[in-house]
C-alpha positions in Angstrom: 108.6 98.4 115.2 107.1 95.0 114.2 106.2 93.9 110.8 102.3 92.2 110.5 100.7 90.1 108.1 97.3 91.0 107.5 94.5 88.6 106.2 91.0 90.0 104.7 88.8 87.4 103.8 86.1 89.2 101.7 82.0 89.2 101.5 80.7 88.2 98.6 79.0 90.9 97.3 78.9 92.8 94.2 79.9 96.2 96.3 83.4 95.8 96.0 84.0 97.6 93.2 81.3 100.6 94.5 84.2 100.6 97.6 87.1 99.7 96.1 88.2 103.6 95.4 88.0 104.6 98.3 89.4 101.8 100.1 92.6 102.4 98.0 92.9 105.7 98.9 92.5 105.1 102.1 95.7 101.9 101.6 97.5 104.7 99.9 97.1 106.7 102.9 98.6 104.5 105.0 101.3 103.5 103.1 102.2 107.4 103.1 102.4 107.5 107.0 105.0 104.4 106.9 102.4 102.2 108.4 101.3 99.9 105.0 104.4 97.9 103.2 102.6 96.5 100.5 98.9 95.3 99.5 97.2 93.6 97.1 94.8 90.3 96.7 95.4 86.3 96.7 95.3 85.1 93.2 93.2 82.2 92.5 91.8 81.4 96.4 87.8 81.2 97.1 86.8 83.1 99.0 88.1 86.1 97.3 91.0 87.1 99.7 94.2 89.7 100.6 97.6 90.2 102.3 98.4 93.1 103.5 101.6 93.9 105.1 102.0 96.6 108.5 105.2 97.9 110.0 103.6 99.3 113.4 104.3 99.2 116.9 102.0 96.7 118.1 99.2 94.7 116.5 96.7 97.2 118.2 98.1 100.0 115.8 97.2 97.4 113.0 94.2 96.9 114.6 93.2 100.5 114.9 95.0 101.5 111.1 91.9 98.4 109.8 89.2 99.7 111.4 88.4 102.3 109.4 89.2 101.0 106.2 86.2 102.0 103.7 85.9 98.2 103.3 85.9 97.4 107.0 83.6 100.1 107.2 81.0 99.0 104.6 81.1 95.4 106.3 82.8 94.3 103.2 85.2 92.1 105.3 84.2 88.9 106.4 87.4 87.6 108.5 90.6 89.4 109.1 93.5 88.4 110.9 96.3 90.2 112.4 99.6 87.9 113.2 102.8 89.3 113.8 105.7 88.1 111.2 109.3 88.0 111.1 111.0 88.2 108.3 114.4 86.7 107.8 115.7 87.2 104.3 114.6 89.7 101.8 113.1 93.0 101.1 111.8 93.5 104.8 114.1 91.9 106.7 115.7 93.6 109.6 
């Protein structure tokens, strides 16, 4: 398993918050089958933006996992990128 650190970069529309529910339920989901580590948005960046944080096999699990993400779904997403991270010291490390 390989840990991946997930970029949205958000429309900017007032239908977050219509999603936004659902699109934690759905995180929630996935941090329930071991796939999600931890979520949440950028503080302070324009435009609006989140990490979120995968242990999965390959990035096309991660890949796969984001597709159908309520927000991903409702073309709330603007960019996302997928990079594979290593880290070193702390609460993931291997």
């Amino acid at each position: 398993m390989s840990f991946f650190a997930v970029t949205y970069i958000y429309v900017d529309t007032p239908r977050h918050a219509e999603v936004r529910p659902a699109h934690r339920d759905y995180l929630r989901t996935l941090v329930g089958a071991g796939l999600l580590r931890a979520s949440g948005p950028l503080v302070g960046v324009q435009p609006n933006e989140a990490l979120l944080i995968f242990e999965a096999p390959d990035a096309e699990a991660v890949d796969a996992a984001l597709a159908v993400d309520p927000f991903q779904v409702e073309g709330l997403v603007d960019t996302t990128s997928v990079r594979e991270w290593i880290p070193l010291i702390g609460v993931f490390a291997v």
